[in-house]
C-alpha positions as CSV (number, residue, x, y, z in Angstrom):
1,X,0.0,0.0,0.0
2,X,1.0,3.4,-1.1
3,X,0.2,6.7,0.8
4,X,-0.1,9.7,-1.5
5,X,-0.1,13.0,0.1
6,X,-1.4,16.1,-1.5
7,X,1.1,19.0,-2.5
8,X,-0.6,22.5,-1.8
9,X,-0.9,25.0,-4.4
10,X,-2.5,27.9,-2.4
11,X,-4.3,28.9,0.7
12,X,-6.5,31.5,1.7
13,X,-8.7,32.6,4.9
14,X,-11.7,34.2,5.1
15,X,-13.6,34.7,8.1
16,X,-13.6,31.4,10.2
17,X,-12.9,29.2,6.8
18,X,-10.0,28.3,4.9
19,X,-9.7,27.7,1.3
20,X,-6.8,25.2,-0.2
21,X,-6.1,24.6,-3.5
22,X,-3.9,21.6,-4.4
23,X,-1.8,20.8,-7.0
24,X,-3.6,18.1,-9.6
25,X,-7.1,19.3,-8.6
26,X,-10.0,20.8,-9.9
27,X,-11.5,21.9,-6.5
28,X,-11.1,24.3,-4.0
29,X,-11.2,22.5,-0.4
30,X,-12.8,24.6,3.0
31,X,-11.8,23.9,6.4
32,X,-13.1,25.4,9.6
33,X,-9.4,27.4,10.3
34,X,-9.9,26.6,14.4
35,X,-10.6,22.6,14.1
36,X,-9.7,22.1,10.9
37,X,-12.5,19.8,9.8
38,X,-13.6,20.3,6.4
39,X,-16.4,21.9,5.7
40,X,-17.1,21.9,1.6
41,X,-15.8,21.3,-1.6
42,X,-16.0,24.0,-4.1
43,X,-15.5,22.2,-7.9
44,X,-14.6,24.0,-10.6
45,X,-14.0,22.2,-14.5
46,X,-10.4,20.5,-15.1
47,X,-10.7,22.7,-18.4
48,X,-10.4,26.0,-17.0
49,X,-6.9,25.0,-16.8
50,X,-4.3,25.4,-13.8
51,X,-5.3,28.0,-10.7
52,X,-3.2,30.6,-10.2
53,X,-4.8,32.7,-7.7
54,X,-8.2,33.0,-6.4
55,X,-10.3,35.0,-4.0
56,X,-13.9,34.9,-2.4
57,X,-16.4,37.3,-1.9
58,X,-18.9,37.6,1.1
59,X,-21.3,35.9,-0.7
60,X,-19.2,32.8,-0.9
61,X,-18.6,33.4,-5.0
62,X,-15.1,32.6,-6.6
63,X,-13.3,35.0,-8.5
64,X,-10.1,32.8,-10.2
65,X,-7.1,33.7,-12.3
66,X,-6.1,30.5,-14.7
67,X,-3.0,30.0,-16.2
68,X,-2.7,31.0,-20.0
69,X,-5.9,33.2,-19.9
70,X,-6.3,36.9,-19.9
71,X,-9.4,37.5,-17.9
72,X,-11.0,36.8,-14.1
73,X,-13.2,33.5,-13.8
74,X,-16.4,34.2,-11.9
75,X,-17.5,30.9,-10.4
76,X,-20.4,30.5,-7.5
77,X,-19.9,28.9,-4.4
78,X,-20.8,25.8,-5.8
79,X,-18.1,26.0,-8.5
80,X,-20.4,26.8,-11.6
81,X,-19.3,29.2,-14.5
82,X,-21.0,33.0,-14.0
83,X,-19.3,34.9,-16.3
84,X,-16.1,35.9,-17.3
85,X,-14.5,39.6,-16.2
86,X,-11.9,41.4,-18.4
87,X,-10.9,40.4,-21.7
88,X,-7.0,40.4,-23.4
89,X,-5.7,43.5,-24.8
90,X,-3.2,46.2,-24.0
91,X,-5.1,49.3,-25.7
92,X,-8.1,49.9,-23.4
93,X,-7.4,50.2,-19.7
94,X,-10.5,47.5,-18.9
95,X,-8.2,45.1,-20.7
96,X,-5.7,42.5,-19.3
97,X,-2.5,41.3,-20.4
98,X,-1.1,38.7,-18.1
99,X,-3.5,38.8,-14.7
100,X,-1.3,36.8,-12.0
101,X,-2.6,37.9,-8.7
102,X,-6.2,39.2,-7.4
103,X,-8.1,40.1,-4.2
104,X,-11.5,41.7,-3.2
105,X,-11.8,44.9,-1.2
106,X,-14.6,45.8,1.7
107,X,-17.0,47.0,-1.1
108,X,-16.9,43.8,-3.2
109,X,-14.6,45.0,-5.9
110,X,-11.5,42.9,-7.4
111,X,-8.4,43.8,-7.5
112,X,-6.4,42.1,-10.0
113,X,-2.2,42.5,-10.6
114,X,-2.4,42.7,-14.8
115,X,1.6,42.4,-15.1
116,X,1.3,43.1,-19.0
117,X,0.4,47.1,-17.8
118,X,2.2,46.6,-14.3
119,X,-0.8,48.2,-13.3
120,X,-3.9,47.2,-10.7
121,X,-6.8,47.3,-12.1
122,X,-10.1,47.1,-10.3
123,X,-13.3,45.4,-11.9
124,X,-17.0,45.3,-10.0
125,X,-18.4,41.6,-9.7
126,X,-21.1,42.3,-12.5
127,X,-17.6,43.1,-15.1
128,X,-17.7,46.8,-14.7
129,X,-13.8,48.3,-14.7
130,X,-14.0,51.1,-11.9
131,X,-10.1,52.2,-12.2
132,X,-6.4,51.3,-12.3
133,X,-3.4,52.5,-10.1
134,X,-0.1,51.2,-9.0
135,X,2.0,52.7,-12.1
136,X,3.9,55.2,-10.6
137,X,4.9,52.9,-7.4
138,X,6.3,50.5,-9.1
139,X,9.4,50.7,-11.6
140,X,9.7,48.4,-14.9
141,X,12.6,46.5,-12.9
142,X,10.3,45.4,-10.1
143,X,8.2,43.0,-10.0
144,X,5.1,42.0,-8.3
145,X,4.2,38.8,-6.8
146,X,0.9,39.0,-5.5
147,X,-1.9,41.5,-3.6
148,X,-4.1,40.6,-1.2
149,X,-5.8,41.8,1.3
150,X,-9.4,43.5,1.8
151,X,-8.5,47.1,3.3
152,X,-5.8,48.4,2.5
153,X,-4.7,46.2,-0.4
154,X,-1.2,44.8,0.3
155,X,1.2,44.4,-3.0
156,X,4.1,42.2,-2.4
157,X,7.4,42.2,-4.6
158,X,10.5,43.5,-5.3
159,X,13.7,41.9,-7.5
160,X,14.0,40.0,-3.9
161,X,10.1,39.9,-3.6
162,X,10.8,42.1,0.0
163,X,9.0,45.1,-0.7
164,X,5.5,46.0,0.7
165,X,3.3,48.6,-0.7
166,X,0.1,49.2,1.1
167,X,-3.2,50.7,-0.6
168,X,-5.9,52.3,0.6
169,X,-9.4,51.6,-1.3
């Protein structure tokens, strides 16, 4: 007999839950973060692709980043396709070009690092773009790794990914 043991990909809390994504999987798992049962599965289809990053909202949605595409996957909490939010480009600031990291502020908006502009831009759940920012923090040497956080949004990177910028929404 062989014991396999998962490799995880990602975690994130919110609230009393925690969400884990692990490598080979198409679901999102969520524990209670004081016992550490499980709680749920969230599913999502293997043809998406691979998960990059993903956040959720207080309403329990999904909003995913997929490697190899240029927009934000809206999924509900029970994994199933909403819609999709952004589309590729590098003329129009609603457009992404390489989306890598996102997060969700207090008011429900998403946050999502586009490194093809090395620019934030923020997106309403329903796919309305509200703004951008981040340019002028950031040189074209740096490089960001992720952002997170609800209020102030925290952008983590650097060449030695050691830098810290903190935004308020």
């Amino acid at each position: 007999m062989q014991t396999l043991t998962r490799q995880l990909r990602m975690a994130r809390r919110y609230q009393d839950l925690l969400f884990l994504s692990f490598q080979n999987e198409s679901s999102i798992h969520v524990y209670d973060s004081a016992s550490l049962q499980p709680r749920f599965e969230i599913p999502f289809s293997a043809q998406l692709g691979i998960l990059k990053d993903f956040a959720v909202s207080e309403s329990g949605d999904v909003f995913a980043l997929y490697a190899g595409r240029h927009s934000i996957t809206h999924l509900s909490s029970n994994g199933a396709f909403v819609q999709t939010i952004g589309e590729f480009g590098i003329d129009k600031p609603q457009q992404l070009n390489g989306p890598s990291s996102l997060t969700i502020d207090s008011l429900g908006n998403i946050h999502v690092w586009d490194s093809g502009a090395r620019k934030i831009k923020v997106f309403t759940p329903d796919n309305q773009f509200v703004r951008q920012y981040g340019q002028a923090r950031f040189s074209p040497v740096q490089m960001v790794r992720s952002i997170d956080g609800r209020d102030p949004i925290v952008v983590i990177g650097g060449n030695s990914g050691d830098q810290v910028w903190s935004f308020q929404v």
